[in-house]
C-alpha angles and dihedrals in degrees: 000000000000087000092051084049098056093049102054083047087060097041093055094043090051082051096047090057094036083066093038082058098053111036101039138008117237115234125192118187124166145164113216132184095258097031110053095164110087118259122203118205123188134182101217099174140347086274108036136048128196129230123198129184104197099199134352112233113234094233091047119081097163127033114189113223112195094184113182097229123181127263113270134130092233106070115161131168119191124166105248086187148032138182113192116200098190138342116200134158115294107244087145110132098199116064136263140203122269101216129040088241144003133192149171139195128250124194122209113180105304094339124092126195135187121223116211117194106189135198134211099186115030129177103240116172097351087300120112105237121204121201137209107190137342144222114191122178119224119198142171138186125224102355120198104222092172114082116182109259096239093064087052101115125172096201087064100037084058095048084051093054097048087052115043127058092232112051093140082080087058091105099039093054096046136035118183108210140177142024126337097200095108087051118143112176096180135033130192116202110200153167093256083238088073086048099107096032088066095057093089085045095047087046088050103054087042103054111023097038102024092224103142097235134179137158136243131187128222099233080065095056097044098050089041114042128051131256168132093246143348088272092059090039089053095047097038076056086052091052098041083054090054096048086046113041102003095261110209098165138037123178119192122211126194138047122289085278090064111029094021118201126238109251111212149182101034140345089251093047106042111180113191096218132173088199089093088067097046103056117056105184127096116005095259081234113091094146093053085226090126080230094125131212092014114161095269104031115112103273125168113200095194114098123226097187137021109250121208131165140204093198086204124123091176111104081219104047088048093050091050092045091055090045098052087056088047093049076051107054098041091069108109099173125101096217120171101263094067086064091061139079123192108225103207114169141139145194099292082181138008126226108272086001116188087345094304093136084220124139117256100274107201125173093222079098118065085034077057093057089039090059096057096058103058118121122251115289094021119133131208134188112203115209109194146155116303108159147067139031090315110025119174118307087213129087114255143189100220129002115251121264152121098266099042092042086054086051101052098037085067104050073065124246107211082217135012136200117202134181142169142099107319143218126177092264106020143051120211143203104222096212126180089237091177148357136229088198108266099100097236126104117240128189087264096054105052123069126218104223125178128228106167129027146129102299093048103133104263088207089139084112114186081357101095113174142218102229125197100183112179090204129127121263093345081134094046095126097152082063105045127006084205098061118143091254087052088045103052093045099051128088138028131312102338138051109059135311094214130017117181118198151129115295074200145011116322125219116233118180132246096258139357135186106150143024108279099040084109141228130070095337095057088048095048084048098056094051092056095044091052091039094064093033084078138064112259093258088063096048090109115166098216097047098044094049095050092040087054093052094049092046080055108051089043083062094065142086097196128009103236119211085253082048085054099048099050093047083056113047106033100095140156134254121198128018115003079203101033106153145161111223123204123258129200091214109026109152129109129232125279117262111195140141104049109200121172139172094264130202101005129185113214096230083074096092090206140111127268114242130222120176136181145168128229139179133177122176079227097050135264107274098178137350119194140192127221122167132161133202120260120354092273094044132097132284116242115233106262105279114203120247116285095211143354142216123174113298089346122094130199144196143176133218103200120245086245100062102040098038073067091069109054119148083046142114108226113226115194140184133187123215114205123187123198119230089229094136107163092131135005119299090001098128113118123232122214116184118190126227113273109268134217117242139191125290110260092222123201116213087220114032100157119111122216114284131234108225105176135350116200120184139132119260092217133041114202107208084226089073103101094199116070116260111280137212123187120204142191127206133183135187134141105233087054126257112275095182139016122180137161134219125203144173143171116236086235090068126015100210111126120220118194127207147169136252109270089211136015120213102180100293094334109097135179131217133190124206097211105248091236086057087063108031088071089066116047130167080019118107119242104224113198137175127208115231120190128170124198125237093236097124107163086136151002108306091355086136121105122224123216113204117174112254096231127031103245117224142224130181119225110216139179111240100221112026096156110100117228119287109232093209093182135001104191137152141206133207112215085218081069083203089110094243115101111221144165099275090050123105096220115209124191127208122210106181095187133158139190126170088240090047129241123304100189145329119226120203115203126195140177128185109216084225095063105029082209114126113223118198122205124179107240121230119236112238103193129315119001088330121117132177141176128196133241111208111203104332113218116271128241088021132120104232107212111192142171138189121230109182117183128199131241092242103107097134085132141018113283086013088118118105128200140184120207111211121213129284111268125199127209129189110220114204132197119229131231118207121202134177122197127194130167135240090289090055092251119141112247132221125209094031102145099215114203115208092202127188120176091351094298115117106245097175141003138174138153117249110253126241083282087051101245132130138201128208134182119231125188101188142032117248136095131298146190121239124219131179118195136186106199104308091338117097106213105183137001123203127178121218138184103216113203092145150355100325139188124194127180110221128183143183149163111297135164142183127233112204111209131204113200122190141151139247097293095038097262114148105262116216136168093059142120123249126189132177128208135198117195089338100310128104119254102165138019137168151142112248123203080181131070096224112066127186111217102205140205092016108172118212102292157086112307126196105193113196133207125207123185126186082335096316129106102242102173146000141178135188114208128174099238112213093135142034099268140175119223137173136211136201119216135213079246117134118171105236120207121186121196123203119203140178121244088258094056098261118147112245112231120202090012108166107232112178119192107208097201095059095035086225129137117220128180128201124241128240082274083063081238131123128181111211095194134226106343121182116249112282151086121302138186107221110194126188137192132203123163110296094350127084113183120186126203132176130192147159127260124209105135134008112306137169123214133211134208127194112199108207085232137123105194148324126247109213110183112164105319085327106113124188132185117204124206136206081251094046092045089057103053086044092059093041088051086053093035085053087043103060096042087060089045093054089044097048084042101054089041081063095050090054 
């Protein structure tokens, strides 16, 4: 029947505009706001329309053309006629279009229109063309005029009309037909934990708003609908609900885990967007790429439902959040702060900024053009730029900061605009803090200061807000679930209901001075302009911000990648329908007359008292208390009055919850509802001011005091006891508790512990040493806690806890490795050469200030490649050595030191040095004996080790006869034995090791007699013998016989020197073993000293020049100089005053005699006195004068 019905609906209207058709053409011409030109349009058929720009205006280039067509999928525009007003050659810089229009189609729900864009001068053929008017034809094939009844809805047809130039064929176009049982107006898509928490939510939106709501989760439609992802599987829910019930709102709980986001444009550039959600039509994937949004995927810009989020996945946080719409839309009164709107806005870009060569973009002006469209009665507070080299241009209330935006934020905005340069969880002021000079403002001159984030005060209490905040990433919930737009939105009867921003960076343009210059600016404009278009109860967020999007995109000729990003990312969080409905009696009770228990001790065991009074014409439902401790402390849920009387309401805080809060102010509010009850939910709230209560006073409120600390500032590892700390503690209700925290800064983790003794107040603690050794050269921070003993009441006691963390650095007592002074080595052979009959000892000299632990000697033999190690023996001192016995010949002996310190107080303590790599040569060593042709060892015999006729080795046989000669490599030699030049034997031997080899040869001794001129034995002289020149014996002889041995055969020239002189020689021809003798230029010299008077001269000093030697006479006056070599010599003695000098020449034995021109010498005592002739006579005149004086005064007296 209903079937039958519609048909016969569609059949008459077809009629109806059949005879329209035919008897009259229908002309619409009209002159709106934003088209001044007139427009024509005509109705030519049932398939075509006709659109006729009468004539261009001469300041209009562009006119935009939103036209309501039917829905059919064959859709065509062509001009049918043209008046050209002029065609010249194009010498036009900017560019122009190269058609006379475009346009696309938008669908929004069931409806489709078409966007014109005209133009009025196009480039055609490289020539610039100018119109006067214009005809285009519009046609479409098989439209579908019958839309099923449960997708009618009037939010959307009024959004249609508002927007298209033909709305009178509204109901042509579209006939909504059939039954609205099946009707949901509102769907919530969830985590199925949420499920439950949403049931009020889902009541609330049913009975008191009539909008038909449910709930959905998301594990149903995952496990239900088809899909790429969970995104397409949650949209392609969301269609399949339209097409269903008519869906108008979703709204989407839970973080991006649960409810994720569509990520659009590129995988480098990911944008999170709701959009998606928004838009049903085409799949946003042409490509198939499953890279979504892309310029040239099928995106619809038209939404078909209104997409909010509460980005919560807490049972709690979503339950507060609900609570917090349904508090706001239950309020019915029509108080002052829902006619004002809070204008908060900064400098996003100074003029020339960082060298851009861009105009100053501040957001004063959009926040300007906002201002001047509010309705009538409306108020508005601009908060703008005031600092800095290059504050706002535009007249403000209040200048722009953190403290003034929190201050305002709490008197409570019913909407707020905010911009400014964004973070996920901040907004900021940019500010030109300072200049170099230049007049141009560089990074380093401009400041970041915020003035909104997610610790701003929420004290708009009952006063929730709708936000639109331009800020980047403020929305970037899939980066923070603390973002500002999380932040404002949660919790209970304050913050906003609603809060609209970027889940990433938003575009703004270069520049903007108007409505229409583009970009974030033009979209936050028309939100605000169809905001305040409608009565409060339409206001709705999620239609206001989709209808400013589409109005948007309508507006432009070509979306741009910035157009793009801002369509996608500006998204809302809260309540898609959030609305405030009118009420005829909206107002809360009075609250009046706050009386409270005042200044209170806690050894009075009684309530505290709050009273109020409260009055309502309806009546007074419920009044409730709520109070917290101290202004920074934490509101108490709303307790329900204790008594009442009358109009006065009491209640009381027990003694045993307050008595907890001494030492607080109690602040205190009263919430009051009406028991107005006409509909659901249409009481009214009134909440008091918060009022000021007594002081909550404790008898005894001192904490314990510290009195002295006493510690050290370093710990040393070599202290054997832990590191302690004494303190002292004072209070005068006694200590009931010390303890002491500590930690080390290389991990935070405190450890408490106890004193270890108590002295009065004074205790002592002690921090275990292997606590500490683990964490040396880092500093042990500790804290000191005490706790008095006042105990009235439950935590009546007060705590102490030092106000800084005092430090102390642990440090090692000796971190300077050992000092390796001398690394040195001896060979027992002393020859230099180490070799396989040496002991080899090697030195180590070493010193550390904690000693010397031990000394490690390690050794390789090239042979082997295997390291030894040997501990090494201390030999005094620091001093340390280790023998060698007998190192392997023919090897190289590689060796190092390691010395390790005495400081082993903890594991690892222990330091080391590692000397150099020494190197050592090992010989072998070659033994030969050589005897002569009797079988006797000989001495002197010079033995050559030859190889490739270089002389390796040599050495002369010892007294035994042996030799012993160093070899550094294996191999075989040649042996020669010499005497003098004269090799005497050759041997040839093959040295794998240590070898011995007997030699002989024929070898004789020559016996010499030495003597001097008169044939006297010499002795005391040097005797050489040559052989061919070359020295084959020499020696110094006390003794006048002399034994020259080895002499070869040959012809020996022996050779006598005597006090430097050669004295004597002799050449033989040697054959045999001989005795010789030979007689030497030698003569003994004695010299004699005498007085004048013939007396000899004891002790007499003779010096002989020539020898340099000092001689003294006997008491003979003789001396006998000894056996002198023939020459000349100089003799020189001294007596007294007298020196006398005599040379002569010796060649043969003489004595010499010196007489000395003296009489005597006077000893008295160790006075010595010589006395001369001349003296000797002036001594006897003087007696001789004397005693002739004697005689003469003698004989005067007699007489």
């Amino acid at each position: 029947m209903i079937a039958m019905k519609n048909t016969l609906f569609i059949l008459l209207a077809t009629a109806i505009m059949l005879m329209s058709l035919t008897m009259v053409v229908s002309h619409i011409e009209k002159d709106n706001a934003h088209l001044s030109p007139p427009i024509l349009i005509e109705r030519t058929s049932l398939n075509e329309m006709l659109v006729t720009v009468k004539k261009f205006p001469k300041d209009q280039e562009t006119l935009e053309l939103n036209i309501l067509i039917p829905k059919s999928k064959y859709v065509t525009v062509a001009i049918k006629e043209l008046k050209l007003i002029s065609s010249k050659a194009h010498s036009l810089k900017c560019s122009l279009p190269s058609c006379f229009y475009t346009y696309s189609i938008v669908k929004i729900r069931e409806y489709k229109i078409l966007s014109i864009k005209l133009h009025s001068i196009a480039s055609l053929h490289g020539k610039v063309a100018s119109v006067d008017s214009m005809s285009l034809v519009i046609k479409w094939r098989n439209p579908i005029y019958s839309v099923d009844a449960v997708k009618y809805s009037p939010i959307f047809e009024n959004i249609v009309k508002n927007i298209v130039y033909n709305p009178e064929n509204l109901y042509e176009f579209y006939i909504f037909q059939g039954e609205e049982e099946k009707k949901i107006n509102y769907i919530i898509i969830t985590d199925q934990s949420l499920n439950d928490t949403c049931e009020i939510f889902i009541q609330h939106k049913t009975v008191r708003k009539n909008v038909t709501a449910k709930v959905y989760t998301v594990q149903f439609i995952n496990s239900t609908v088809d899909g790429y992802d969970l995104p397409e599987r949650i949209r392609n829910f969301i269609k399949q609900k339209y097409n269903e019930s008519g869906v108008e709102w979703v709204l989407l709980i839970g973080d991006n885990s649960t409810v994720p986001f569509r990520y659009v444009l590129s995988n480098e550039n990911r944008l999170p967007t709701d959009y998606y959600y928004a838009a049903l039509d085409g799949n946003w994937d042409a490509d198939g790429d499953h890279i979504y949004g892309e310029p040239g995927d099928e995106v619809d810009w038209g939404a078909d439902v209104f997409v909010g989020r509460i980005p919560f996945n807490d049972v709690n946080l979503v339950n507060e959040t609900l609570k917090n719409i349904i508090l706001y839309e239950m309020k019915t009164n029509l108080t002052p702060w829902m006619k004002r709107i809070l204008l908060a806005g900064g400098i996003l870009r100074y003029e020339n900024e960082t060298g851009s060569n861009l105009p100053k973009l501040d957001s004063a002006t959009v926040s300007d053009f906002i201002a001047d469209i509010l309705p009538e009665g409306f108020s508005h507070v601009k908060m703008y730029e005031g600092e800095g080299l290059s504050p706002s241009v535009y007249p403000y209330n209040i200048s722009l900061s953190y403290s003034s935006f929190s201050n305002e934020f709490a008197k409570g905005y019913a909407y707020i605009n905010i911009i400014g340069v964004g973070s996920e969880d901040t907004v900021y002021r940019k500010v030109w803090a300072s200049d170099d000079g230049d007049n141009a403002p560089e990074t380093d001159e401009l400041s970041l200061i915020a003035f909104v984030d997610n610790s701003t005060p929420k004290n708009n209490l009952y006063h929730q807000s709708v936000i639109y905040c331009l800020a980047s990433m403020t929305c970037a919930v899939d980066f923070s679930v603390n973002c500002l737009g999380s932040y404002m939105i949660k919790g209970y009867m304050n913050g906003s209901v609603a809060f609209i921003g970027p889940t990433r960076n938003i575009c703004f343009p270069d520049a903007w001075n108007k409505p229409g210059d583009g970009y974030a600016f033009d979209l936050n404009f028309l939100f605000w302009k169809l905001a305040f278009s409608r009565p409060l109860e339409a206001r709705k967020p999620g239609m206001l911000l989709y209808y400013s999007k589409l109005e948007y995109v309508l507006s432009l000729e070509n979306i741009t990648l910035n157009d793009r990003i801002n369509l996608y990312t500006l998204i809302l969080l809260g309540d898609p329908e959030a609305s405030i409905p009118i009420d005829d009696d909206g107002e809360g009770p009075q609250i009046y007359a706050p009386v409270s228990s005042g200044n209170i001790y806690d050894n009075v065991s009684m309530p505290y008292m709050l009273q109020i009074n409260v009055t309502d014409p309806s009546g007074v439902f419920n009044v409730c208390f709520r109070y917290k401790y101290g202004e920074n402390g934490t509101w108490s849920s709303w307790k329900p009055y204790t008594e009442c009387n009358g109009s006065i309401y009491r209640y009381y805080i027990p003694f045993n919850e307050w008595s907890n809060y001494t030492g607080c102010t109690l602040y205190w509010q009263v919430l009051a509802i009406d028991d107005d009850n006409d509909v659901p939910y249409d009481r009214a709230v009134s909440v008091s001011e918060v009022f000021v209560g007594g002081m909550l006073i404790d008898d005894d409120t001192s904490p314990p005091q510290l009195i002295s600390l006493t510690y050290d500032e370093v710990f040393y590892d070599g202290q054997k006891r832990g590191y302690t700390v004494e303190v002292k503690m004072y209070d005068d209700s006694g200590i009931s508790l010390v303890r002491l925290g500590f930690f080390f800064e290389d991990n935070k983790s405190m450890t408490w512990i106890t004193p270890v003794s108590q002295s009065g107040f004074t205790y002592a603690f002690i921090i275990p040493r292997n606590a500490c050794l683990p964490h040396i050269r880092k500093h042990i921070k500790f804290i000191i806690e005490a706790i008095d003993a006042d105990c009235d009441r439950p935590n009546d006691e007060e705590k102490f806890i030092s106000r800084k963390y005092y430090t102390a650095l642990i440090m090692d007592d000796d971190e300077t490795p050992p000092k390796l002074l001398n690394v040195r080595f001896e060979e027992s052979g002393g020859d230099g050469i180490v070799d396989s009959r040496d002991y080899l000892t090697i030195y180590a000299e070493c010193s550390d200030e904690s000693g010397i632990g031990m000394v490690i000697f390690n050794y390789m033999y090239s042979s082997e490649g295997v390291w030894r190690s040997e501990l090494m023996f201390n030999v005094g001192g620091d001093v340390f050595s280790y023998v060698v016995p007998h190192p392997r010949p023919f090897e190289d002996l590689f060796f190092y030191i390691i010395a390790y310190d005495n400081d082993t107080d903890r594991e690892g303590d222990q330091l080391y040095t590692n000397s150099t790599m020494y190197h050592l040569k090992v010989y072998g060593v070659l033994t030969v004996y050589f005897i002569d042709q009797s079988g006797s060892p000989v001495e002197n015999v010079l033995i050559k080790l030859v190889s490739n006729n270089t002389v390796i080795s040599s050495a002369y046989t010892n007294s035994t006869g042996h030799a012993t000669l160093k070899v550094a490599e294996k191999g075989g030699y040649i042996i020669k034995a010499y005497v003098g030049p004269i090799e005497i034997a050759e041997e040839f031997i093959s040295i794998l090791s240590e070898e011995f080899i007997v030699m002989s040869g024929e070898l004789f001794t020559v016996t010499v007699n030495v003597s001097d001129a008169d044939g006297a034995p010499l002795s005391n002289f040097e005797i050489a013998a040559y052989v061919d020149g070359e020295s084959i014996f020499s020696r110094f002889s006390s003794e006048s016989v002399v034994y020259i041995r080895p002499v070869p055969r040959s012809k020996l020239h022996i050779v006598v020197t005597f006090y430097g002189k050669i004295v004597g020689s002799k050449i033989i021809d040697v054959d045999r073993s001989l005795s010789i003798g030979i007689n030497c230029s030698v003569s003994t010299l004695v010299v004699k000293v005498e007085s004048l008077l013939g007396d000899p001269m004891e002790g007499v000093v003779i010096k002989v020049r020539e020898l340099d030697e000092v001689f003294l006479t006997d008491a003979d006056g003789v001396c006998i100089i000894g056996q002198l070599p023939h020459g000349t010599y100089t003799l020189t003695i001294q007596v007294g005053p007298i020196t006398e000098e005599k040379t002569i020449v010796l060649d043969q034995s003489s004595k010499i005699t010196f007489k000395v021109p003296l009489v005597t010498k006077i000893t008295v005592g160790s006075f010595e006195m010589y006395i001369t002739l001349p003296m000797m006579v002036i001594i006897m005149i003087i007696v001789v004068v004397a005693a002739v004086a004697l005689i003469l005064l003698r004989k005067r007296y007699v007489r």
